[in-house]
C-alpha positions as CSV (number, residue, x, y, z in Angstrom):
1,X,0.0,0.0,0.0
2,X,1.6,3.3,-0.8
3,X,2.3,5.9,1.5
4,X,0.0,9.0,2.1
5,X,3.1,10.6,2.8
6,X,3.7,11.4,-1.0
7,X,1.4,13.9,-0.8
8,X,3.3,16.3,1.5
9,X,6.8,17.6,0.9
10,X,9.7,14.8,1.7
11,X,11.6,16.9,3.6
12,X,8.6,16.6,6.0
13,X,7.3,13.3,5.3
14,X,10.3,11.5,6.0
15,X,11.6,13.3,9.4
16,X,9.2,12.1,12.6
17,X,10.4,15.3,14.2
18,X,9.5,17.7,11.5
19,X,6.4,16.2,11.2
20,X,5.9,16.8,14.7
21,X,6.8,20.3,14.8
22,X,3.8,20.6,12.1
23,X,1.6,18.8,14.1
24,X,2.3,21.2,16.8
25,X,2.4,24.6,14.7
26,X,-1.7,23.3,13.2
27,X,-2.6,22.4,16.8
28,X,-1.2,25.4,18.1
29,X,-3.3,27.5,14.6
30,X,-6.1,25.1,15.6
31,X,-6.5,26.5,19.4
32,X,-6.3,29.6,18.8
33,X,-8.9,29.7,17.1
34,X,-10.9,27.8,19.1
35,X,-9.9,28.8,22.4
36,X,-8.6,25.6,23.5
37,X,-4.8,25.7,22.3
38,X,-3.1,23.9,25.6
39,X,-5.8,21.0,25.0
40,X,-5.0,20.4,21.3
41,X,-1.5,20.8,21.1
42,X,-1.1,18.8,24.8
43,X,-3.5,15.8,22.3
44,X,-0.8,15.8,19.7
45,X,2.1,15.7,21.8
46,X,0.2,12.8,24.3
47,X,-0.1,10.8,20.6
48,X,3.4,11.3,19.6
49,X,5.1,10.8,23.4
50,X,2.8,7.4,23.6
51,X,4.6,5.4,20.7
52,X,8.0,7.5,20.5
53,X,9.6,3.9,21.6
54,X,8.2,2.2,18.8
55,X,10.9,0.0,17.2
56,X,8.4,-2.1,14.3
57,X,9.1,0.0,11.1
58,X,5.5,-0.9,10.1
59,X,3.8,0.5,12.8
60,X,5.9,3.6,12.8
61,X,4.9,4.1,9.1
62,X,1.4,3.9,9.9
63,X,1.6,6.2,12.8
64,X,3.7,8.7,10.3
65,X,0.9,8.1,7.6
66,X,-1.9,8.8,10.6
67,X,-0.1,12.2,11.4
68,X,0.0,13.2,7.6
69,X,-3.2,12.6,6.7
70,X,-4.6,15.0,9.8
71,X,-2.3,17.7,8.2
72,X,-3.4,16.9,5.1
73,X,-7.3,17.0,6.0
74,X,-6.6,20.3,8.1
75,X,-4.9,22.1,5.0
76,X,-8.1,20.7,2.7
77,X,-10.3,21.9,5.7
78,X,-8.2,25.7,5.7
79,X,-8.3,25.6,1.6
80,X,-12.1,25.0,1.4
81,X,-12.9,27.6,4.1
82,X,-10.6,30.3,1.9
83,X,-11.9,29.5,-1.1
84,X,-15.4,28.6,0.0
85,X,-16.0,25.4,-2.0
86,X,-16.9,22.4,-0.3
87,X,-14.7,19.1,-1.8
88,X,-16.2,15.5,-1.1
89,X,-16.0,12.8,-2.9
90,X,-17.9,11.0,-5.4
């Protein structure tokens, strides 16, 4: 099964701590907005601190494909909000 990863840049995809950091920044862009900015960034970093001593490069490639496709939805979320369009799928 390919990777969902392709869709973001490499230079993200393939660094756990990058991706982290982006996790962080859209939780951090996330609670502001919604008041609640300790809750959902203290969510993403519970997720990543619960399996940061995974050793099975399976799993860790599904929990890197898990945290892409959240940025991923949030930046489809953001774009259809700017633009005004709603995207769904046939």
């Amino acid at each position: 099964m390919p990777s969902i990863q392709t869709a973001l840049p490499p230079e993200l995809a393939d660094n756990v701590i990058r991706l982290y950091r982006e996790c962080l920044r859209r939780a951090k862009y996330i609670g502001h907005q919604q008041h609640n900015t300790k809750l959902v960034v203290g969510m993403v970093r519970q997720q990543f601190r619960k399996h940061m001593h995974e050793t099975d490069p399976e799993k860790i490639q599904k929990l890197k494909d898990d945290a892409a496709r959240g940025l991923i939805n949030h930046m489809l979320y953001e774009a259809e909000k700017m633009t005004g369009t709603c995207w769904k799928e046939e």
